[in-house]
C-alpha positions as CSV (number, residue, x, y, z in Angstrom):
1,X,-56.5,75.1,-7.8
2,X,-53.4,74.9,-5.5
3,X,-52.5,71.5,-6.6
4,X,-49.7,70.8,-9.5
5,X,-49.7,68.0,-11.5
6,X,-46.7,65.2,-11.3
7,X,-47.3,63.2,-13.3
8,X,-49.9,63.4,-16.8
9,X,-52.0,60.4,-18.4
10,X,-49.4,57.7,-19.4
11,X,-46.6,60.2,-17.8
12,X,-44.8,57.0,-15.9
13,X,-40.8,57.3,-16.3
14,X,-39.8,55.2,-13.2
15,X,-42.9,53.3,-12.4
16,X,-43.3,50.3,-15.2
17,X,-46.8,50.0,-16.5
18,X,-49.3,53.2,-18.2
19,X,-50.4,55.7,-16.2
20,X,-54.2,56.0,-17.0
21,X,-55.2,59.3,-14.7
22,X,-53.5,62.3,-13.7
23,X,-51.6,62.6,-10.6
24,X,-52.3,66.4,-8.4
25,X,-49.7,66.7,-5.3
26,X,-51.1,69.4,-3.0
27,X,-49.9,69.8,0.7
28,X,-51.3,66.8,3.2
29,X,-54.7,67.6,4.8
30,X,-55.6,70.2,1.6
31,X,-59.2,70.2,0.5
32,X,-59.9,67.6,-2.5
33,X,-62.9,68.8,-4.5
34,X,-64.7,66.9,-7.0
35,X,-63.9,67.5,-10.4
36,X,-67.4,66.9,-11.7
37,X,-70.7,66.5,-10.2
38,X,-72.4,63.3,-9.9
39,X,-73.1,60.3,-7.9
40,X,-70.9,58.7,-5.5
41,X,-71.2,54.8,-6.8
42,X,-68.4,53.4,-5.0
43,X,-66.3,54.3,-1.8
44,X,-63.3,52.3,-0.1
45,X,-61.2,54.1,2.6
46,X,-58.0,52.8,3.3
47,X,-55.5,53.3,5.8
48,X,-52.1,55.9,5.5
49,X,-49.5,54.2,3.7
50,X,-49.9,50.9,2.0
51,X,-52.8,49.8,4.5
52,X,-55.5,49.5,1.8
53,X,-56.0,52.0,-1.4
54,X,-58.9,54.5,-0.8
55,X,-61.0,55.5,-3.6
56,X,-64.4,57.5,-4.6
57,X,-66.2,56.8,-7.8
58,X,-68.3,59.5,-9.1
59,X,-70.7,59.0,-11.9
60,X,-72.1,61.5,-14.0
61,X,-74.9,60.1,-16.0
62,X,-75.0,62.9,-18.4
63,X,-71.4,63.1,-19.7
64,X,-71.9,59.0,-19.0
65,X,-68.4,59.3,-17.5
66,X,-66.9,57.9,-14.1
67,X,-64.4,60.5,-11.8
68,X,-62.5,58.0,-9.9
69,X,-60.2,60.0,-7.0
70,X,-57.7,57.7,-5.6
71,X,-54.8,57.9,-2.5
72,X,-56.9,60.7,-0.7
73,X,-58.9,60.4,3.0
74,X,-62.8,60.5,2.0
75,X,-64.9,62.8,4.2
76,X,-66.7,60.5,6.5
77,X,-69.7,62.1,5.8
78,X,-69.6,60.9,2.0
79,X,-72.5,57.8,1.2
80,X,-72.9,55.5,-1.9
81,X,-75.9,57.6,-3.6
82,X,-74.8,60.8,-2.7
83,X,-74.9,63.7,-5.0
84,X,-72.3,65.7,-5.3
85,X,-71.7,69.0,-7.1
86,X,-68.8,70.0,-8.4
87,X,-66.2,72.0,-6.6
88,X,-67.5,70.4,-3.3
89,X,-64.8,68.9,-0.8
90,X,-65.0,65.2,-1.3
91,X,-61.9,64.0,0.8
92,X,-58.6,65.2,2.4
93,X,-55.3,65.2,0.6
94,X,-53.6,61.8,2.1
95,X,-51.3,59.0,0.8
96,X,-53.2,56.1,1.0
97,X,-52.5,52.7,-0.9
98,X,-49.2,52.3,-2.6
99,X,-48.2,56.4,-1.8
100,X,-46.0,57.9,0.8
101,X,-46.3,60.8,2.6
102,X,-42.9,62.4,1.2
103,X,-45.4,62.0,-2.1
104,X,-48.7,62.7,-1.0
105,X,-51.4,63.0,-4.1
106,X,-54.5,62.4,-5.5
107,X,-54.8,60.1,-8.3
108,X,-57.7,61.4,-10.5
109,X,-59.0,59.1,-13.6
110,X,-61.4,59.8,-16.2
111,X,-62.9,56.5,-17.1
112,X,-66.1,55.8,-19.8
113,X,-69.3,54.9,-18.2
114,X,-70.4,53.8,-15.0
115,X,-67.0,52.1,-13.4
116,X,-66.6,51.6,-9.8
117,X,-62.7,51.2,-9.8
118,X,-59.4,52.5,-11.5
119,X,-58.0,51.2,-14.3
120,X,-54.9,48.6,-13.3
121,X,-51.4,51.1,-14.4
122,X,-48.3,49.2,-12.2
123,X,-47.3,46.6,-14.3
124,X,-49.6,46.3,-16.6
125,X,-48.4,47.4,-20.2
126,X,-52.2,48.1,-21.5
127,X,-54.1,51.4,-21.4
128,X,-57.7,50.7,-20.6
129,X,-58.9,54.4,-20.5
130,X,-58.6,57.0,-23.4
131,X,-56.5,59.6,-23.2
132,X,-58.6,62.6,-21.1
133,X,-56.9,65.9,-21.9
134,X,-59.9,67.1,-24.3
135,X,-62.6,66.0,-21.5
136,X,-60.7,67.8,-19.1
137,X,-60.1,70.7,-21.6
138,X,-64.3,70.5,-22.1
139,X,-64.9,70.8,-18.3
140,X,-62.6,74.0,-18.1
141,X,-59.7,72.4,-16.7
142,X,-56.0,73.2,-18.0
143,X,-54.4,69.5,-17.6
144,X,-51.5,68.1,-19.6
């Protein structure tokens, strides 16, 4: 909640290359909460602007699916092995990696099985993920 989609899965008008997540803009400094619960597997945190992309993996062994939340400032506090439950605060709303602040967001993808990083999009003509509206749909969430 208080977030608003820009841009769906393969929703890239401007940007050449697929889309394979969902973009969510909130205001800088919002809450990010995880989507799913799960484990943390991977964590890189980058720097504002395009210092270094920041990203949390979180695997969910029983939907064998991979969260990945991209462009946000992790908590600190956040380890590799962590469990995390859904609806906790993961990170900060930020605009880390290839972002600016006038377009702050958090890149959220929905990869199969245990995957530590995003799919490539920029450039790259080829969708590696499925499409995740009836996952999202599944876990209660209204996405397009």
């Amino acid at each position: 909640s208080g977030g608003r989609v820009t841009c769906g899965f393969d929703g890239y008008t401007s940007t050449p290359g697929r889309h394979e997540g969902i973009d969510i803009a909130r205001s800088i400094g919002s809450d990010v909460h995880a989507l799913v619960a799960g484990e943390i597997i991977y964590i890189a945190r980058g720097s504002t602007g395009g210092g270094g992309l920041s990203t949390i993996s979180i695997y969910n062994s029983s939907l064998n699916k991979t969260v990945i939340y991209l462009h946000t400032a992790p908590l600190s506090s956040l380890r590799v092995g962590q469990k995390i439950k859904r609806g906790q605060v993961i990170a900060d709303e930020s605009w880390r990696g290839i972002s600016s602040k006038s377009a702050a967001h958090t890149h959220v993808e929905m990869r199969p099985g245990r995957q530590t990083h995003a799919a490539k999009s920029v450039n790259d003509p080829h969708l590696d993920n499925p499409n995740p509206t009836s996952f999202w749909h599944s876990q209660g969430y209204n996405v397009r």
